[in-house]
Structures are given as C-alpha cells and as structure tokens.
C-alpha positions as CSV (number, residue, x, y, z in Angstrom):
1,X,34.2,-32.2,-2.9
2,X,31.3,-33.6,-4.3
3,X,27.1,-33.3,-3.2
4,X,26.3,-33.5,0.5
5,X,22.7,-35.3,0.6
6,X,20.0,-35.0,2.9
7,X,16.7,-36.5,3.3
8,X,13.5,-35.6,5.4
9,X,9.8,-37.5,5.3
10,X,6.7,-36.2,6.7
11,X,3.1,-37.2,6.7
12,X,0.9,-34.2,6.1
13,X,-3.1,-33.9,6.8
14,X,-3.9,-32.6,3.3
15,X,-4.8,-34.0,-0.1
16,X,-1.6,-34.6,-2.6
17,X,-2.8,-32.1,-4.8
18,X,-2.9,-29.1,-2.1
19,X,1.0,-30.3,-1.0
20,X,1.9,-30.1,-4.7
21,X,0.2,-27.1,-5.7
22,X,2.0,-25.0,-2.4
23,X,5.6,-26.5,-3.0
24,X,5.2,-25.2,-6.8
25,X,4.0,-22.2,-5.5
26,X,7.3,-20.3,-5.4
27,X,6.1,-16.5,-5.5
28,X,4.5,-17.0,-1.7
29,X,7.8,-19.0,-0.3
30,X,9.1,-15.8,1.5
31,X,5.7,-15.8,3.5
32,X,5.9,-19.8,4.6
33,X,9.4,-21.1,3.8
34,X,11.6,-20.1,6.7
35,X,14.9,-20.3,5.1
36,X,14.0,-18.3,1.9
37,X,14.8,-14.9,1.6
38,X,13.5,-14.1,-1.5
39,X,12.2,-16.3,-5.1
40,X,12.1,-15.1,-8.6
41,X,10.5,-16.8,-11.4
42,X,12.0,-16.2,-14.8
43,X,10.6,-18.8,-17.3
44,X,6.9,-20.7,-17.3
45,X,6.0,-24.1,-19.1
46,X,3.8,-24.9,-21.2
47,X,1.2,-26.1,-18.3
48,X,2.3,-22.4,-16.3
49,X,4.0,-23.8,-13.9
50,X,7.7,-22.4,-12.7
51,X,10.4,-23.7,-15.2
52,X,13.6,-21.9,-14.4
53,X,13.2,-20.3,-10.7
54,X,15.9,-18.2,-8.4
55,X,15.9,-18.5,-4.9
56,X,17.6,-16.4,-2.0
57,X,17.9,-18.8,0.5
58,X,19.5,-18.4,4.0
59,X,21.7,-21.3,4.6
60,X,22.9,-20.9,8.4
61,X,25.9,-20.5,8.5
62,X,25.2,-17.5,4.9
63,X,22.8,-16.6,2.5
64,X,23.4,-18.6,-1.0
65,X,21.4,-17.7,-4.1
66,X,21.2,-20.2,-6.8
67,X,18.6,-20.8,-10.5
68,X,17.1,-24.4,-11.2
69,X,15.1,-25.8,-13.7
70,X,12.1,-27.7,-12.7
71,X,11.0,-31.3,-14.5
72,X,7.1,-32.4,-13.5
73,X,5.6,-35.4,-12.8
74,X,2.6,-34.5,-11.8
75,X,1.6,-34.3,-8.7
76,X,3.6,-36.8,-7.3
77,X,7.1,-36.0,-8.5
78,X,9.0,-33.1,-9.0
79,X,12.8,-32.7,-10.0
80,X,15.0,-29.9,-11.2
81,X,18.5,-29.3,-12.8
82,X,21.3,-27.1,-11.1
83,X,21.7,-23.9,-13.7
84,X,24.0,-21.7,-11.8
85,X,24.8,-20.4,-7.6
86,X,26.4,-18.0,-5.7
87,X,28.2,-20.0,-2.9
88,X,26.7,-23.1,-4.4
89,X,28.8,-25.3,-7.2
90,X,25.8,-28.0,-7.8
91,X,22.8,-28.6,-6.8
92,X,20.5,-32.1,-7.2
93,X,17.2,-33.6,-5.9
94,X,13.3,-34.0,-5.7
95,X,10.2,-33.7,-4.2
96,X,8.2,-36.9,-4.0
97,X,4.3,-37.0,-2.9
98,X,2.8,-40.0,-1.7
99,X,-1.2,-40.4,-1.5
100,X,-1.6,-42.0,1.8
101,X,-5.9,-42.1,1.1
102,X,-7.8,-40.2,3.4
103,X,-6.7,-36.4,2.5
104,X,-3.1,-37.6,3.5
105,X,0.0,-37.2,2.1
106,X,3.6,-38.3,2.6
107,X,6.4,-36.2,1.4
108,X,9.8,-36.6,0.6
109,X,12.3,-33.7,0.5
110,X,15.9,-34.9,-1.2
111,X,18.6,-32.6,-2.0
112,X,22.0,-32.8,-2.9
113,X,24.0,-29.3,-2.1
114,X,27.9,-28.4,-3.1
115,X,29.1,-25.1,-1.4
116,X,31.2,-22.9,-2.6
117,X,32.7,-21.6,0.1
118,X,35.3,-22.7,2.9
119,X,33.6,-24.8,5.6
120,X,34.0,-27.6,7.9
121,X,32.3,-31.1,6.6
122,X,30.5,-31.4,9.7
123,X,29.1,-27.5,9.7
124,X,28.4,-27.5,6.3
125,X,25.9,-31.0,6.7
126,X,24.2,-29.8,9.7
127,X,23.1,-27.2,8.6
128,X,22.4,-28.4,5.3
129,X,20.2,-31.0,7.2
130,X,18.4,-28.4,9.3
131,X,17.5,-26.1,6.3
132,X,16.0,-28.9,4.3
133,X,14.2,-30.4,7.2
134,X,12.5,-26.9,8.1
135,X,11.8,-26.5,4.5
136,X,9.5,-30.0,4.5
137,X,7.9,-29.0,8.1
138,X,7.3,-25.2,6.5
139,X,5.5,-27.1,4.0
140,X,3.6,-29.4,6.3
141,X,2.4,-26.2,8.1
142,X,1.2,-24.5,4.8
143,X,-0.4,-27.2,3.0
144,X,-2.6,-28.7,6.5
145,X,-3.0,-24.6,6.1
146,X,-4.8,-24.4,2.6
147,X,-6.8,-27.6,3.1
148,X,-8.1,-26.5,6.2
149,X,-9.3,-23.0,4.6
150,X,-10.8,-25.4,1.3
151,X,-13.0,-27.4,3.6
152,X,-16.7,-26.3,3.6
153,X,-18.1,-24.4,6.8
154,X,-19.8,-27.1,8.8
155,X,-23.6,-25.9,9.5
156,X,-23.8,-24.1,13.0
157,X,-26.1,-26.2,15.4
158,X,-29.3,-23.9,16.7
159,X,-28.2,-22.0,19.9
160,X,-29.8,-23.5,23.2
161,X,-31.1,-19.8,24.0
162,X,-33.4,-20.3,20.4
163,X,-34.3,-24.1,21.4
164,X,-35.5,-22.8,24.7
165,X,-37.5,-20.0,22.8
166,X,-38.8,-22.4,20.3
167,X,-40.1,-24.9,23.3
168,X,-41.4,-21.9,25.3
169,X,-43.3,-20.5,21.9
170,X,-45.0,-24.5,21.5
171,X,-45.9,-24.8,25.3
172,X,-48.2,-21.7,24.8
173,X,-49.5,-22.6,21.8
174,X,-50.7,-25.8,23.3
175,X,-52.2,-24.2,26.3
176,X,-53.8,-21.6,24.0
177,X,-55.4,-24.6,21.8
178,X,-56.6,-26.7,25.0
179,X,-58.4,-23.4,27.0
180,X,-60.2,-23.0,23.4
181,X,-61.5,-26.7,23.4
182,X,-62.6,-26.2,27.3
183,X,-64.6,-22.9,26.2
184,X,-62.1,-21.0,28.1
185,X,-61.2,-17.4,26.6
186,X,-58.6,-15.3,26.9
187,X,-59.6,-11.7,28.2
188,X,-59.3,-9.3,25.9
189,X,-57.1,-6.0,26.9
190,X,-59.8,-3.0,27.8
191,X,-58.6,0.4,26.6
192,X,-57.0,2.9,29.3
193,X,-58.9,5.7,30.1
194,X,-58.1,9.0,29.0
195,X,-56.2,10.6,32.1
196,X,-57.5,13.7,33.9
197,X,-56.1,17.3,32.6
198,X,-53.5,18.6,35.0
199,X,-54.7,22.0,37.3
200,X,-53.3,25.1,34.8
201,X,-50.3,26.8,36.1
202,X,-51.4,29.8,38.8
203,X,-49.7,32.0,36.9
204,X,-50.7,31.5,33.2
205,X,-51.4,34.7,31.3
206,X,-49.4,36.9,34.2
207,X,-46.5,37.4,31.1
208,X,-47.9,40.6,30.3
209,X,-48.9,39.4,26.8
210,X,-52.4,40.2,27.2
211,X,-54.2,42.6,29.4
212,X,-55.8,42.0,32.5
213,X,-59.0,43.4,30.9
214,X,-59.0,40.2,28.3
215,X,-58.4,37.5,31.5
216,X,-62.1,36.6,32.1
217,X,-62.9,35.8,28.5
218,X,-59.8,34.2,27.8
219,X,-59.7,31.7,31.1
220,X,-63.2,31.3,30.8
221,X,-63.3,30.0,26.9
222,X,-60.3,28.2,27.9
223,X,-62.2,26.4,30.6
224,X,-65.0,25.0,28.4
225,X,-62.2,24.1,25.9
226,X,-61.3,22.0,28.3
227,X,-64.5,20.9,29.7
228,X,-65.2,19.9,26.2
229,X,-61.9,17.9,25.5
230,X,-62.4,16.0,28.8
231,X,-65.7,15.3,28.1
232,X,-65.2,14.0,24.4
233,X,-62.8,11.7,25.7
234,X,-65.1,10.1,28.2
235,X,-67.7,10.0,25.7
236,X,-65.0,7.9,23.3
237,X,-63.8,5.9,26.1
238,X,-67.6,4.9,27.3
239,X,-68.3,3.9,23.3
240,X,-65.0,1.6,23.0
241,X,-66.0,0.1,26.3
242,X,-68.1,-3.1,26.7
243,X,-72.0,-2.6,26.9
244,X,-71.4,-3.7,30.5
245,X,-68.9,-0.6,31.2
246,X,-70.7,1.8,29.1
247,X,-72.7,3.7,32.2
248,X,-68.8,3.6,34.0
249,X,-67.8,5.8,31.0
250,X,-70.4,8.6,31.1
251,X,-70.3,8.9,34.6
252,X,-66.5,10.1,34.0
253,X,-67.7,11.9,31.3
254,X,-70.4,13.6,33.4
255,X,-67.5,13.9,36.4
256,X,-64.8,15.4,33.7
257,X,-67.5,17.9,33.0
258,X,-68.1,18.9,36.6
259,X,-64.2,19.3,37.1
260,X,-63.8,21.1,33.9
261,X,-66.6,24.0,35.2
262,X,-65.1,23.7,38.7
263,X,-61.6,24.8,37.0
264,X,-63.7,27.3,35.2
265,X,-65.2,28.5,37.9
266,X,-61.7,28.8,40.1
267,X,-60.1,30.6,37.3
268,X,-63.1,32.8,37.1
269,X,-62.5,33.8,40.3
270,X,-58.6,34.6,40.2
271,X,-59.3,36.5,36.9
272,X,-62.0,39.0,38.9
273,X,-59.4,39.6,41.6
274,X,-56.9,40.5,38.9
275,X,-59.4,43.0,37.7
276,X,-60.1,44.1,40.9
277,X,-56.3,45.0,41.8
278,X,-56.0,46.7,38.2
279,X,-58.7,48.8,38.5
280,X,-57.2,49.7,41.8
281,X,-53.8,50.5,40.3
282,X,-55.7,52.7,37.8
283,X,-57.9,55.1,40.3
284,X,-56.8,58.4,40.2
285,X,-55.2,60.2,42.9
C-alpha cells in the first residue's frame, strides 16, 4: 500500500527557537494540539529532549496510537523513525524551521502515514491532510502564544487624569511664587471660635438619683463649671487671635461669662421651685 504523504507550510510570528522548543514539547500537546488525545514520553537523550515518544492521536475517521524515535538538528530540523502503531503500519517525516529574521519563522510539517485498517484512498488522504495541517496551525497558535507572553511589559504611559494634576499642581506653584515677588501674601487661616454650650436639658437631675434637697448646690456648681469652661475658651481663643482681634476675644469671653451666670441664674430658679413643691408634698396633714 505504501506511505500516503502530506505537506503544510506556515509562517509563524515567533522566534525559531520558541517554535522548536513547543513542537518538542510533547507533555503539553493534549492542551494545544487538536488531534492528540494523549502523549507519553518513554526515553530522554542525552540533551533531555524526547527520544522515543507515544502519541494518541485522533485521526478522523479513528483514533491511531503509534511510538517514534526522534533525531535532532537543532533547532531547525527534526526527524523521527516509525517504532511501532496501532492502526498505523509506518510512519515517516520531519519538521523543518526556517528563520525568516525578524522574530519569524517558517515551518514545514511532512509526514508520511500507512494505515492499518480498511479505507478508501481518497478518505484516508483527506483526512490525513486535515490532521497534519491542523497540527502546523495548532502550532502556529501556541508558539505566536509563548512569544507573546516572553516579550517584556511595555512601560504604561502617565494617565491624562495625573498630567492634568501635575499641570494644575505647577500653575499654583507659579502663582504662589509671582504673589510672593509682588509682596502679596496669602492670608493665613484664623482659628474657629469655640462654639457656645447648648441650654441643659429642662429636666436634668428629675431621675430621682439625687434629692431635691441637693438641686441648688449641684445646678449651681454646675453653672460656674460652665461659666468657667466657656470663659477659658474665650480667654484661649482671644490669645491665638491676632493683636488686632484680641479685644474681639475677651469681649466673648466677658459675654460667655454673662450667659454662663444667666444659665445659672435660670437654673437657680427652677431648682427653688422644685424645693418649693417638695416641701409642699412633705407638710403634714
């Protein structure tokens, strides 16, 4: 019956090397290679490279195993020897890789196949041509693959949003720089005064946890607590002021006093009328 031949060429975008290192990578051809089912290498060289390799390969029309033993010619040759097939007789070819310059290659897939089984000539050499011609495109695909994920990361370009920042941050700078020659200052940030305590609560101390005997001296040293905090506040704010501000700042001072013993003087007053109902509530009958 003799070989049936085929022959495919393709021009691939990666370096020779990368095309001969994946097409002698046999242990990843069921991830890439289409037609192979399955790959076993059982022997090594010298250079660890595959020397006697079985493959499981789906032929069309059946799956066909068969075992060859690989020659190298590094890297632009590679040939093997048919060892033994089931539903294949013989097997001959070779892989030839062509530097085209330019991190591009040209490869040439030719193989020879005998079956061993019953099958028109026709059948039999399409699908042989299909198989072998998906086997060069398969590698096309994963060597433009490898090169692609070897090439170094070109450097991002700055983002316009950071340009625009940079730009914005320089304009200022210059206005900053000019307004400084001119004798023009910047005015500084004055601190905020101290805000105003908030009336107490009408009921506070109507909990029951003191008595209503202990109201007066309680709301009243609570009053001049306050009074005093209020008052130490304006006193801090009129120091951190500017000489110019400082008579602003004691007059709140003086007016945070005034409403500190005018809240002491309205709490004064709610505690007597608490005093007054209590004693009420204690005359006896």
């Amino acid at each position: 019956m003799g070989l049936n031949w085929a022959e495919h060429t393709v021009e691939i975008a990666a370096p020779i090397r990368t095309c001969f290192d994946a097409i002698t990578d046999y242990e990843t051809f069921p991830k890439w290679q289409s037609a192979v089912v399955d790959t076993e290498v059982l022997d090594w060289d010298e250079e660890g490279r595959g020397k006697r390799v079985r493959l499981v390969v789906d032929a069309k029309v059946r799956k066909v195993n068969y075992t060859l033993d690989y020659r190298y010619d590094e890297p632009t040759r590679i040939e093997w020897d048919f060892v033994e097939g089931n539903g294949i007789n013989d097997a001959d070819g070779h892989y030839l890789f062509e530097d085209l310059g330019g991190d591009r290659t040209r490869a040439t897939y030719k193989f020879g196949l005998e079956v061993g089984i019953p099958l028109p000539g026709p059948v039999a050499r399409r699908a042989h041509k299909s198989t072998l011609k998906a086997s060069v495109e398969d590698l096309k695909t994963e060597a433009e693959r490898r090169a692609a994920s070897a090439a170094p990361a070109r450097p991002e370009e700055p983002s316009a949003q950071a340009a625009g920042g940079e730009a914005a941050g320089g304009e200022a700078e210059r206005e900053a720089r000019l307004a400084e020659q001119v004798g023009i200052k910047r005015p500084e940030r004055q601190p905020s005064p101290t805000p105003a305590p908030e009336p107490a609560d009408d009921d506070w101390g109507s909990d029951g946890s003191h008595s209503v005997a202990e109201l007066p001296g309680m709301v009243v040293g609570e009053a001049a607590s306050i009074g005093r905090r209020v008052a130490g506040g304006g006193a801090r704010t009129a120091r951190d002021l500017s000489e110019g501000a400082a008579s602003a700042g004691l007059g709140a001072a003086r007016r945070a006093v005034g409403a500190g013993r005018e809240v002491a003087g309205a709490v004064r007053g709610r505690a007597s009328r608490l005093l007054g109902r209590g004693r009420e509530d204690h005359r006896p009958l």
